[in-house]
N, C-alpha and C positions, 0 to 999 in steps of 0.2 A: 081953908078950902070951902067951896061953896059949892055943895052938890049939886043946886041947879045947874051951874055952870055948864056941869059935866055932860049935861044933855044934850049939849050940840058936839060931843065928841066923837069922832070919825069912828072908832074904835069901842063902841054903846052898844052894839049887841054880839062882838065879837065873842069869841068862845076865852075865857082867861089863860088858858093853858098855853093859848101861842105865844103869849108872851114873856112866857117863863121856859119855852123850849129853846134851848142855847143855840138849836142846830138853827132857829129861825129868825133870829134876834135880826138879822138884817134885810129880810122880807118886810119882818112884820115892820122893822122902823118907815121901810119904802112907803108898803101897801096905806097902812095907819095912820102912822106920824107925820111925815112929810109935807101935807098940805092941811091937818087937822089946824082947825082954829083958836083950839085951847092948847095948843104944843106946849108952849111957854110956861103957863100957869100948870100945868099936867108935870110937867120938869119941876118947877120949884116948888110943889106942893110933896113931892118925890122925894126930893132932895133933905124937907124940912123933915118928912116922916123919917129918913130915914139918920136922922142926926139922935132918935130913941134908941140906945140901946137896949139889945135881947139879949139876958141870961149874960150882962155886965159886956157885950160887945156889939161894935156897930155894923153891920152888912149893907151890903145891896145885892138886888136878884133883879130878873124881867127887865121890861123895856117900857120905859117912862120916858116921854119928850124925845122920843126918839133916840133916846141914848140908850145902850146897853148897860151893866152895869160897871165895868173896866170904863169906859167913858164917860163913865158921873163921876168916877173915882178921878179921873184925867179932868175934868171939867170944872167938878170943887177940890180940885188940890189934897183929897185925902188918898188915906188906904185901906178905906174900910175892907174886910175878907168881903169873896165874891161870891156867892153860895151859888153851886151847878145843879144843872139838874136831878142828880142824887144825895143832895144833901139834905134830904129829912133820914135818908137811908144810914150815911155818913156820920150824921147826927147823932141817931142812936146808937151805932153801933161804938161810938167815941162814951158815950156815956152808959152804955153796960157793964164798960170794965167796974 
């Protein structure tokens, strides 16, 4: 990834939260992604991040390259879990037991 890159992305002073609001994921892929210039490179920079496992497993969340997270799973052939928007809530309350 090459953060200059990122500079000319459509999506550079947006607020981050839209992207991680499940109810918007298809707005925001519209409004953002669709004619941004770094689509491609913003998906596979996504895609490599998210091949890190967290706490020994792999996820996706938000909207990268105009993909939701169900559709990068569709797109590179995995299943990684898809974390919603209450899963930091989720999260912990899985791990208080």
């Amino acid at each position: 990834m090459n953060a200059s890159d990122y500079e000319e992305a459509a999506c550079l002073n947006a607020p981050v939260e839209l992207f991680y609001d499940v109810k918007l994921y298809a707005d925001v892929a519209r409004v953002f992604c669709e004619n941004c210039p770094i689509k491609e490179q913003c998906l596979q920079d996504c895609l490599q991040a998210e091949e890190t496992p967290v706490d020994g497993k792999k996820f996706r969340s938000g909207v990268f390259g105009g993909l939701s997270p169900s559709a990068r799973n569709v797109y590179a052939g995995t299943a990684y879990d898809v974390l919603s928007d209450d899963w930091e809530e989720e999260y912990a309350n899985s791990n208080s037991n």
